[in-house]
C-alpha positions as semicolon CSV with decimal commas, in nm:
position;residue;x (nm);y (nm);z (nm)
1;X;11,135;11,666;11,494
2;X;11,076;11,705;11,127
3;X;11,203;11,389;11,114
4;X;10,988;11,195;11,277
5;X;10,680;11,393;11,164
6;X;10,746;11,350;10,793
7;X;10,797;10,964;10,887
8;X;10,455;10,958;11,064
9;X;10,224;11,193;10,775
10;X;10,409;10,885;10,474
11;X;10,318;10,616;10,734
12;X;9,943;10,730;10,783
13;X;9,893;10,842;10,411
14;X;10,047;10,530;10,288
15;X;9,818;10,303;10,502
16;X;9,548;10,466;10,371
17;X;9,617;10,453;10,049
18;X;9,762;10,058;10,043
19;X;9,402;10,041;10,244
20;X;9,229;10,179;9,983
21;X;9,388;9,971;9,668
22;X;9,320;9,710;9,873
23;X;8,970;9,743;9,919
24;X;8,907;9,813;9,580
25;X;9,100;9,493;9,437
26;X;8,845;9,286;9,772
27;X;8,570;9,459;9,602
28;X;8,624;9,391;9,280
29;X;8,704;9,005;9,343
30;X;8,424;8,971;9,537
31;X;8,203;9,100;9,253
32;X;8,351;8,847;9,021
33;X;8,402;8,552;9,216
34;X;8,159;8,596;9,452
35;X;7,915;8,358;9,280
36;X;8,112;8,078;9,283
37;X;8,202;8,138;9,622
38;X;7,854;8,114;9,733
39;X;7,893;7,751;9,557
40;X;8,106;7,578;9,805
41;X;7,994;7,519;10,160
42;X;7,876;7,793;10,440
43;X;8,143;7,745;10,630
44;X;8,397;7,778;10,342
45;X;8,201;8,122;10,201
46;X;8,243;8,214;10,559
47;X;8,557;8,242;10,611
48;X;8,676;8,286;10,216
49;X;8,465;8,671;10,292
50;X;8,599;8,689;10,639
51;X;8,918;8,707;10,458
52;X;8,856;8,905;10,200
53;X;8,729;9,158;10,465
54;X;8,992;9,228;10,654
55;X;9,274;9,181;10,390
56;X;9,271;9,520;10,344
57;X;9,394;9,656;10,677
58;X;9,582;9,349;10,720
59;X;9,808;9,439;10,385
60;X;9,809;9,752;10,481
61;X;9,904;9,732;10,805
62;X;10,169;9,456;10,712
63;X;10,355;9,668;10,447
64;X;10,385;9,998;10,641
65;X;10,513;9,868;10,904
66;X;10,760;9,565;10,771
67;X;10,848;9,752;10,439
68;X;10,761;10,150;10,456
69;X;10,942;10,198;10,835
70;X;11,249;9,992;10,778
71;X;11,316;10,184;10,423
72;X;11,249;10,534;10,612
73;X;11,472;10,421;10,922
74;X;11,774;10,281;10,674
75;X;11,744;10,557;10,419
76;X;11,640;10,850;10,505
77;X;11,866;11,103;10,649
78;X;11,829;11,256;11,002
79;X;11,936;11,603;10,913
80;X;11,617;11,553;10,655
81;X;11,514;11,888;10,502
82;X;11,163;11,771;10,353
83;X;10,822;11,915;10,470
84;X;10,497;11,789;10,540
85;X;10,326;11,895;10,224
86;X;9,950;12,018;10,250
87;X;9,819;11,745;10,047
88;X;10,031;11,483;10,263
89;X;9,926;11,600;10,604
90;X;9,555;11,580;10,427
91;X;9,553;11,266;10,366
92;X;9,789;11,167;10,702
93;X;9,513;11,343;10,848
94;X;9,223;11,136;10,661
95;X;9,420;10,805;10,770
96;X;9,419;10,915;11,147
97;X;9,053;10,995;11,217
98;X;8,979;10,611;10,998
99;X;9,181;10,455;11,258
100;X;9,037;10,686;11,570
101;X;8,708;10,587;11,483
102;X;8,771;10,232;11,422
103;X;8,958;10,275;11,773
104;X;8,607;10,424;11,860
105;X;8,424;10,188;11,744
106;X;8,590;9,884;11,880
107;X;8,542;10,038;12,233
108;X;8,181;10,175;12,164
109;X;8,125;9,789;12,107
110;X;8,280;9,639;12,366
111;X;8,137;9,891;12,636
112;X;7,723;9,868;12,489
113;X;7,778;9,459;12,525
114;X;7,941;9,473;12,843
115;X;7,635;9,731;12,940
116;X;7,378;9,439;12,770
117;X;7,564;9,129;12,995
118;X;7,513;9,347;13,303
119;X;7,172;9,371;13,260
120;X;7,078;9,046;13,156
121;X;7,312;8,940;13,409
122;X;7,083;9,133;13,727
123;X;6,803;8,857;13,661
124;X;6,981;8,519;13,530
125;X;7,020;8,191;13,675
126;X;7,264;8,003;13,522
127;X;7,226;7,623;13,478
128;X;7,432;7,352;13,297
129;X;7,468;7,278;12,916
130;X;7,777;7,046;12,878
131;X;7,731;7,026;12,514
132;X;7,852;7,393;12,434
133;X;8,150;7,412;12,720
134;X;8,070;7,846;12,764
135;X;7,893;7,914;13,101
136;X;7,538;7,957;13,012
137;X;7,203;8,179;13,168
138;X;6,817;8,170;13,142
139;X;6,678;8,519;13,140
140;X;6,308;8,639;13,123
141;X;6,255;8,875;12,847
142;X;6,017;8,953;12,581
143;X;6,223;8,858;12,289
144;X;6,266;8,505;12,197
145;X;6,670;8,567;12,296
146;X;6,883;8,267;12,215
147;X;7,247;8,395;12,160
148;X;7,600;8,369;12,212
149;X;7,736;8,749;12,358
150;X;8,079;8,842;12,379
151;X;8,388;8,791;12,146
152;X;8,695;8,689;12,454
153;X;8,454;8,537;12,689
154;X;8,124;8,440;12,515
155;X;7,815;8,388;12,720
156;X;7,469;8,178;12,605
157;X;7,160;8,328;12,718
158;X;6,858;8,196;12,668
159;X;6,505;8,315;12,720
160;X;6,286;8,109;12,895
161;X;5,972;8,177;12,685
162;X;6,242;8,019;12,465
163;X;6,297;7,685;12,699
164;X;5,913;7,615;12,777
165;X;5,818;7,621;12,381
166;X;6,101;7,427;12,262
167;X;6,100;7,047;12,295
168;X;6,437;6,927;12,427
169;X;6,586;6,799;12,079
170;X;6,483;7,110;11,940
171;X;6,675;7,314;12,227
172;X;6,983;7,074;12,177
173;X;6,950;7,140;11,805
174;X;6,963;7,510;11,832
175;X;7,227;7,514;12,129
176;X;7,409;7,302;11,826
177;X;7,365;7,588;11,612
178;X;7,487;7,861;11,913
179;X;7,807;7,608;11,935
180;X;7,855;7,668;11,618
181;X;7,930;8,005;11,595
182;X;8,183;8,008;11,935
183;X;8,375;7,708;11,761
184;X;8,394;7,966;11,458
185;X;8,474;8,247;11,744
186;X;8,181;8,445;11,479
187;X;8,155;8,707;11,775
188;X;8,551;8,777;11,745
189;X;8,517;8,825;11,373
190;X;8,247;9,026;11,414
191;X;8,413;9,258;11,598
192;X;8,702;9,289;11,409
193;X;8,484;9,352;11,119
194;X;8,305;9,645;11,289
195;X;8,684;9,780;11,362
196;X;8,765;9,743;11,020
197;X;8,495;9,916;10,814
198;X;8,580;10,334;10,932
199;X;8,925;10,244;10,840
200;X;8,847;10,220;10,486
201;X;8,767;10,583;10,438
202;X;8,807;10,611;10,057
203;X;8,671;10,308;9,954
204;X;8,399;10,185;10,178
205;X;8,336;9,832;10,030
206;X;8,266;9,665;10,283
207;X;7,917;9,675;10,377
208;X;7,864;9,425;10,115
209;X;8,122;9,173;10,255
210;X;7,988;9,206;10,558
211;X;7,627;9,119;10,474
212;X;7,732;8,855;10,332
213;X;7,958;8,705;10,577
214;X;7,630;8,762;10,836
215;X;7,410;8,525;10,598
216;X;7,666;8,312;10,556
217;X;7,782;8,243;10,952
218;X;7,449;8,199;11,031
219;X;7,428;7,938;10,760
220;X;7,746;7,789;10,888
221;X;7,610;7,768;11,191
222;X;7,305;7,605;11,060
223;X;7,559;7,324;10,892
224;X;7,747;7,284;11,189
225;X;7,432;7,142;11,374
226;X;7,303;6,974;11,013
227;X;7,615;6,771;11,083
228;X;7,464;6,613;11,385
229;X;7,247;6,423;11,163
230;X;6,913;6,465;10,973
231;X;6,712;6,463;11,300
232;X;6,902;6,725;11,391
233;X;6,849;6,962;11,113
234;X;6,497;6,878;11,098
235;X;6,473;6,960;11,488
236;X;6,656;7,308;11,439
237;X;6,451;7,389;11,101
238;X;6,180;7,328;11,346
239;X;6,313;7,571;11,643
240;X;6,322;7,836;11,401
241;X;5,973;7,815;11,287
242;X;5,878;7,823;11,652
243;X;6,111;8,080;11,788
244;X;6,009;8,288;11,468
245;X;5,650;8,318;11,594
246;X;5,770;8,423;11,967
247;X;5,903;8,753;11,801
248;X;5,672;9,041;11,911
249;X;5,604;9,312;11,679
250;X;5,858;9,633;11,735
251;X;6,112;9,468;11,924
252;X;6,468;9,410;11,859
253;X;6,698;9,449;12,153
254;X;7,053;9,533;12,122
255;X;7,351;9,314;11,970
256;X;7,652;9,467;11,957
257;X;7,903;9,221;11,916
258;X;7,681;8,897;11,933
259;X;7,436;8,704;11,752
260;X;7,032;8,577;11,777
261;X;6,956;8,237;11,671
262;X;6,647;8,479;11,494
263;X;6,727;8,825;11,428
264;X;6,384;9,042;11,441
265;X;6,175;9,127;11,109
266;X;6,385;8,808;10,978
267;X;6,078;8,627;10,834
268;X;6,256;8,552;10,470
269;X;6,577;8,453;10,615
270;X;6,409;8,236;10,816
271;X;6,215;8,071;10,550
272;X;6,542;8,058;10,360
273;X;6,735;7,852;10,623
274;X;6,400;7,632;10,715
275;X;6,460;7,566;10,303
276;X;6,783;7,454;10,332
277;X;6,810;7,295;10,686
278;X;6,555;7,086;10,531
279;X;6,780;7,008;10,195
280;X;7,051;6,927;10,434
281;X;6,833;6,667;10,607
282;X;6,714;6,512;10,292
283;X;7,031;6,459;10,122
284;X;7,275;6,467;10,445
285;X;7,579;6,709;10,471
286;X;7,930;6,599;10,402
287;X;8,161;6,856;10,598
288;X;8,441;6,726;10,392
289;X;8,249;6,818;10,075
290;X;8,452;7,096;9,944
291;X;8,818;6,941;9,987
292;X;9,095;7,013;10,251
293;X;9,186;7,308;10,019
294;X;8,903;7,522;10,210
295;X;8,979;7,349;10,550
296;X;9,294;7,563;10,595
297;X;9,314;7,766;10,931
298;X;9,232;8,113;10,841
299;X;9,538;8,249;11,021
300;X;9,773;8,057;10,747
301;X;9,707;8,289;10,444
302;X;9,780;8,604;10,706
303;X;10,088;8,414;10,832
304;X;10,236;8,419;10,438
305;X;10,153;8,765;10,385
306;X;10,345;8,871;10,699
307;X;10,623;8,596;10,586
308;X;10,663;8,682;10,224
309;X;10,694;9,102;10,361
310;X;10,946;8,996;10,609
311;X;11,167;8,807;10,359
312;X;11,128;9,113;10,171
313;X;11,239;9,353;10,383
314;X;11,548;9,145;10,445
315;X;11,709;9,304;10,058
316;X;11,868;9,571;10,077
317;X;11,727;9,671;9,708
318;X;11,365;9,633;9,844
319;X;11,434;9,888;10,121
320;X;11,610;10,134;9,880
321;X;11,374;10,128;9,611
322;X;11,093;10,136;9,851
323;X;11,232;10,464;10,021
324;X;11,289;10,564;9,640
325;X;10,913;10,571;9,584
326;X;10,850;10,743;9,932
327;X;11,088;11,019;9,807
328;X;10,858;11,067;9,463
329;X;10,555;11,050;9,660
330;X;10,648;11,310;9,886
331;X;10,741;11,522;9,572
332;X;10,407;11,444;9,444
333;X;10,239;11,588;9,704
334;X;10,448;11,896;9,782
């Protein structure tokens, strides 16, 4: 029994703590690089934060469980007579409620926009929008609501104080921008980036990665329609001025895990975008700009994490001196 508990407390405590390094080296690169980041294209800062977001758990997910449990499994001793130190089972402790409540959190998210479909569901009438290939719904409401909801099975929903002010090449500019985002599966990362941010107990950095990532996806977005053509930046730089002045005062409906073309009280942003849509249109937008370098699938630089730990764990001396440190960190803390 001890066994197993003793693996469990350096499991938690260790993903905590590789968590926490983690963060703090994400932090710290963002801070220095994050300038030059904001350089390249939207769609490149986009993802180059995405990453930098969740590379925390991801590491320290990776090395508990490809480098931390095989050394424990090959090296330490059944008949172990080590204890669960106070300070260990602290800390184990510490790691499990970060990953209850991003458990929590994940669900709470998925259950409030399941709850928002439902209702916007009682009233919509769907109708046909080739162009972005997700079933789409008109709904009446009092918000200006143009936005993709869901992160598995994404949903458009439009407002139809929305259709009857919009001129058709401005609607097909800003269902442009909505495609966008599902081609960037936005809602998905937005999620996971919810999920991620109770885990990092100790060093809670990421509130500034993920305002940032929300500017820059919705400037993404904004390039992905850009790329249409000049007409159509122009035509969704012109949406947003008129969807802007549908907001009502006060009111900001729910989002959970999904986005508005227009978030409320977003007058600055707005101007902002208007700015640069318009920059866009005037000098064109080359989505090859930055090089294939920033073109890579995000999944790749995960993939050679996961490789380079599994190659790893494959020598013998990596396991032993692995479950060497374990041993001094359970010394440590007794």
């Amino acid at each position: 029994m001890m066994y197993f508990l003793l693996g469990i407390s350096i499991g938690l405590a260790a993903l905590l703590t590789f968590n926490s390094i983690a963060s703090l080296f994400a932090s710290l690169l963002w801070r220095v690089l994050g300038h030059d980041v904001r350089r390249f294209s939207a769609g490149s800062s986009a993802s180059i934060i995405f990453l930098l977001r969740i590379f925390p758990i991801i590491a320290g997910t990776v090395c508990v469980a490809m480098l931390l449990a095989p050394a424990y499994l090959a090296h330490e001793p059944r008949s172990t007579h080590e204890e669960v130190g106070l300070k260990l089972a602290i800390i184990a402790a510490a790691s499990a409620v970060g990953l209850a409540l991003a458990l929590f959190r994940g669900i709470a998210a998925w259950r409030a926009t399941s709850r928002l479909v439902s209702v916007w569901m009682r009233n919509a009438d769907p109708f046909e929008l080739p162009q972005i290939g997700i079933p789409a719904f008109r709904i009446e409401h009092s918000f200006p609501v143009i936005a993709i909801v869901g992160m598995l099975r994404p949903r458009l929903f439009i407002a139809n104080k929305v259709l009857s002010s919009l001129t058709p090449p401005e609607l097909l500019a800003a269902i442009e921008h909505e495609t966008g985002h599902v081609v960037a599966y936005d809602n998905l990362k937005r999620g996971l980036m919810r999920a991620c941010r109770d885990v990092l107990v100790v060093v809670p950095c990421g509130r500034r990665l993920d305002r940032a990532w929300l500017e820059t996806s919705e400037a993404a977005a904004d390039e992905f329609a850009a790329g249409r053509g000049s007409k159509t930046a122009l035509d969704l730089a012109s949406a947003l001025v008129k969807i802007a002045r549908l907001v009502p005062s006060g009111v900001r409906p729910a989002m959970p895990v999904g986005a508005f073309l227009i978030e409320a009280d977003d007058a600055g942003g707005v101007k902002t975008r208007v700015r640069r849509l318009m920059q866009l249109a005037n000098k064109g937008h080359d989505p090859n700009a930055n090089g294939i370098v920033f073109k890579i699938p995000m999944w790749i630089p995960i993939a050679l994490i996961v490789v380079v730990t599994a190659i790893s764990a494959t020598e013998p001396h990596v396991l032993a001196s692995v479950h060497w440190l374990m041993e001094n960190a359970v010394q440590l803390l007794n």
